[in-house]
DOLOTI-752409 format. One record per residue (C-alpha): x, y, z; residue in one letter. Coordinates in steps of 0.5 Angstrom, whole numbers, padded with zeros to 4 digits, always signed. Layout:
XYZA
...
! end
This chain:
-0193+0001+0306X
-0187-0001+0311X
-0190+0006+0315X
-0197+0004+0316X
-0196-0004+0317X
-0191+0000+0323X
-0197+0003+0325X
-0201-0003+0326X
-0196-0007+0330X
-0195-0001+0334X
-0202+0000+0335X
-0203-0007+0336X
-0198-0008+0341X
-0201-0003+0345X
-0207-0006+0346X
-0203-0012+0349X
-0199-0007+0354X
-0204-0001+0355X
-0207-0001+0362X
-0214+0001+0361X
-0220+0003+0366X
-0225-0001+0368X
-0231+0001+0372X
-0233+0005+0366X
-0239+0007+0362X
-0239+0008+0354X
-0243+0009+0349X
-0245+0004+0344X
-0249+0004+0337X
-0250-0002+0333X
-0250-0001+0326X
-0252-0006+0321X
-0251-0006+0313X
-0255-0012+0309X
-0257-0015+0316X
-0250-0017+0317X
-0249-0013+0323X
-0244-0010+0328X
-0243-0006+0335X
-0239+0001+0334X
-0235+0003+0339X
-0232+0010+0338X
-0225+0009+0342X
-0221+0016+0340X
-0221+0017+0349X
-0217+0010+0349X
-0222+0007+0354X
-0225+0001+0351X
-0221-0005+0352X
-0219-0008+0347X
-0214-0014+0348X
-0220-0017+0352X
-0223-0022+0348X
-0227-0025+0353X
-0231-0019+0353X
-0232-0017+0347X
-0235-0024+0346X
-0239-0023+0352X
-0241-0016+0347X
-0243-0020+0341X
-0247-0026+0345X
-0254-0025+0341X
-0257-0028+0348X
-0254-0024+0354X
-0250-0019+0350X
-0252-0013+0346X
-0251-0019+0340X
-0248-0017+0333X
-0243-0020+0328X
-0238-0016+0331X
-0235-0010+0334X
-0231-0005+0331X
-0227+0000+0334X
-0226+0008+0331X
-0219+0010+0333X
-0216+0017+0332X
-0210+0016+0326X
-0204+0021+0324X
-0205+0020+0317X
-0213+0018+0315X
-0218+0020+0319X
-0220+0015+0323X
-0217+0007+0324X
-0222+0001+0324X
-0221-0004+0328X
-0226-0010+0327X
-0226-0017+0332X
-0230-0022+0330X
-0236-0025+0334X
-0231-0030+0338X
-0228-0024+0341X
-0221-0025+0336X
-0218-0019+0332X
-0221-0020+0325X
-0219-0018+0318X
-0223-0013+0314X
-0230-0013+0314X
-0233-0010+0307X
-0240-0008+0311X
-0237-0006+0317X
-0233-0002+0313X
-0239+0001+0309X
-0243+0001+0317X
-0236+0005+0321X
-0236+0010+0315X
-0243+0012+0317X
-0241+0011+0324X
-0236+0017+0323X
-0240+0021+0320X
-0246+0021+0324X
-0239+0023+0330X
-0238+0029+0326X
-0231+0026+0324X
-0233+0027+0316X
-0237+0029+0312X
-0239+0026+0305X
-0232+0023+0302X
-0227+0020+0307X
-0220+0016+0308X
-0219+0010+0313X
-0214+0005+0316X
-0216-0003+0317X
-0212-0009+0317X
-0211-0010+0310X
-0210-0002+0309X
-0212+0004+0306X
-0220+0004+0303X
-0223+0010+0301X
-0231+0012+0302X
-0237+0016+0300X
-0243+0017+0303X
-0250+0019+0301X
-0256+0019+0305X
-0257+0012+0308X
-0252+0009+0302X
-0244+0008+0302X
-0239+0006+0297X
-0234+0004+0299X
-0226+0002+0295X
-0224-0006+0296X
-0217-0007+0295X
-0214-0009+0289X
-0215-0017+0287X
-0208-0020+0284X
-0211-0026+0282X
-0216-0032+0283X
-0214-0039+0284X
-0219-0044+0280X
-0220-0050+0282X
-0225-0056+0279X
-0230-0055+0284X
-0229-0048+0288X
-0225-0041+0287X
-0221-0039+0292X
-0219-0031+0293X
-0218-0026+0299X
-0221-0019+0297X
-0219-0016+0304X
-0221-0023+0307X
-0220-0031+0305X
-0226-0032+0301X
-0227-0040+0298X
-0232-0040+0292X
-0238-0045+0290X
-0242-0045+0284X
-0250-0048+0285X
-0256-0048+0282X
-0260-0046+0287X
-0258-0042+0294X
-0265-0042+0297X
-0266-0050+0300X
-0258-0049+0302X
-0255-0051+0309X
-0250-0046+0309X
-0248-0047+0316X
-0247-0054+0316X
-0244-0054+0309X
-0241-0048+0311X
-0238-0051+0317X
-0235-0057+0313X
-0231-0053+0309X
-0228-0046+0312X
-0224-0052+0318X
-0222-0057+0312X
-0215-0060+0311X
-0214-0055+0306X
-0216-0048+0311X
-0214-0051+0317X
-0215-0048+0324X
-0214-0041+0321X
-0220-0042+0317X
-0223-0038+0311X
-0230-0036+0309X
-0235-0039+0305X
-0239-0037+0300X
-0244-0042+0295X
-0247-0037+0290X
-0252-0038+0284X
-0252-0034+0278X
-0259-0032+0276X
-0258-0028+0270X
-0252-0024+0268X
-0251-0018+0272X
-0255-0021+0279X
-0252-0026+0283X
-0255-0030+0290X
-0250-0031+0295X
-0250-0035+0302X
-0244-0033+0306X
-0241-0037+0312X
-0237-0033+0316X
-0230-0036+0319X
-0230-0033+0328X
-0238-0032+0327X
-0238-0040+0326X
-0244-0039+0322X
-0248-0037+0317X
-0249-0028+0317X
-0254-0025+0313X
-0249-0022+0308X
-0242-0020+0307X
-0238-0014+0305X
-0232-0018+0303X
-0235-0025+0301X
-0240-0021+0296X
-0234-0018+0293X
-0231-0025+0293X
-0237-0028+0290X
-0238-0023+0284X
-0230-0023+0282X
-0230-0031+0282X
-0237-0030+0278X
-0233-0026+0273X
-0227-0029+0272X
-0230-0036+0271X
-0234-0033+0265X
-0241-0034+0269X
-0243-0027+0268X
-0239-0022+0263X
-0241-0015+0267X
-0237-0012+0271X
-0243-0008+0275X
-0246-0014+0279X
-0252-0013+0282X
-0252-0017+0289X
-0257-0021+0292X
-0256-0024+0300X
-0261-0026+0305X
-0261-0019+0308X
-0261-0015+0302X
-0257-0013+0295X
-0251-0010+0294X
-0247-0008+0289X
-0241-0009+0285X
-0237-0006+0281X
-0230-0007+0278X
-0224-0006+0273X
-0221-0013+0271X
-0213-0012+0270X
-0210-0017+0268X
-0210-0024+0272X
-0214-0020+0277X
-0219-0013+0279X
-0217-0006+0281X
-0222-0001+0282X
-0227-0005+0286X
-0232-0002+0289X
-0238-0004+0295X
-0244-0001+0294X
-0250-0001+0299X
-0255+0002+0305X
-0253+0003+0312X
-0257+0004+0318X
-0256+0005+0325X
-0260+0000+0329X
-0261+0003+0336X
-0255+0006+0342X
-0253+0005+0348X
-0248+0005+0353X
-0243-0001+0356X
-0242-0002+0362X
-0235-0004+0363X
! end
């Protein structure tokens, strides 16, 4: 553990102290897994500049840029195969993205750095992956336990995840509900994600996510469905540990061990597909 958070710092700080070369042409691929969508960039030259959170925003603006939920960096690694690192719409370096995941693991092996089974780094640690077809399933860290309150449930599955039960999501304002939560007193600046979730019948769950660094509702997300169908479990709102995930931008699933307090074996299952390719001009 202390070896590889070694690595991220010493990663992290040479993304403050690298000099990089601009005037630069470099490819890019927008991905997008259930709508939630991202900007992959293969960084294993070093020529992308990483610590330029202004133009990484510039990336993500839906108007003047490429647009995207994020962008995510493929980085060369000692030990797995590749490094992930993901930034958040606002150009700031972002905890782990599920579905980024699931899309950088297609996005390495459309590169030709893997094949049908893979290990890579992120920022909450290692994660294991397997593709077939257009489909990814991907290992979620373990989840040691679930903070229930009266109203909400609070957990982290690689990212903080604040959990509402309603009725019915359909006539929901995520964004603006969102929005009244993720900054509360109770998160503060750092923020976290908020997702309301509808349990439909035992094993299909509807959730809407407002993601904290889009500042907006996304179409779906990795970390928050996985949010969603553990808190859905641990509350007793369902009893299978194989949930079927329904977002605005198409269904998930969900799979997992309960052990203990918490889960382990947890795993995030769903298509990917590239969107279209380019080429940044930096």
């Amino acid at each position: 553990m202390f070896s590889f958070f070694n690595f991220l710092l010493t990663s992290f700080l040479s993304m403050k102290i690298k000099r990089y070369i601009y005037n630069v042409n470099i490819p890019f691929f927008k991905y997008q897994g259930t709508g939630n969508d991202f900007v992959m960039i293969d960084n294993r030259k070093d020529e992308f500049p990483l610590e330029d959170q202004q133009r990484i925003a510039a990336i993500c603006d839906r108007r003047f840029g490429v647009g995207a939920d994020g962008v995510i960096v493929l980085q060369n690694h000692n030990t797995a195969d590749f490094v992930m690192h993901y930034f958040n719409a606002d150009g700031q370096l972002g905890s782990f993205c599920g579905n980024g995941g699931r899309c950088v693991v297609a996005f390495a092996k459309h590169l030709g750095i893997i094949d049908k089974q893979t290990n890579f780094a992120a920022f909450d640690g290692f994660h294991d992956a397997t593709v077939s077809g257009n489909i990814v399933s991907l290992s979620m860290r373990d989840v040691d336990h679930v903070q229930k309150y009266p109203t909400y449930t609070f957990l982290d599955t690689g990212s903080p995840h604040h959990v509402e039960f309603v009725k019915d999501t359909k006539n929901l304002d995520a964004r603006t509900q969102g929005a009244l939560i993720a900054h509360n007193d109770t998160y503060g600046d750092e923020g976290t994600n908020v997702n309301f979730v509808a349990v439909i019948k035992d094993r299909h769950i509807q959730v809407r996510t407002f993601e904290r660094g889009v500042e907006n509702e996304t179409l779906s997300c990795g970390t928050g469905v996985t949010a969603a169908a553990l808190a859905a479990f641990s509350t007793g709102k369902v009893t299978n540990n194989n949930i079927e995930v329904h977002t605005l931008g198409g269904d998930l699933t969900v799979s997992f061990t309960p052990s203990g307090k918490g889960f382990s074996n947890i795993v995030l299952t769903g298509p990917t597909e590239l969107v279209f390719s380019g080429t940044l001009e930096l």
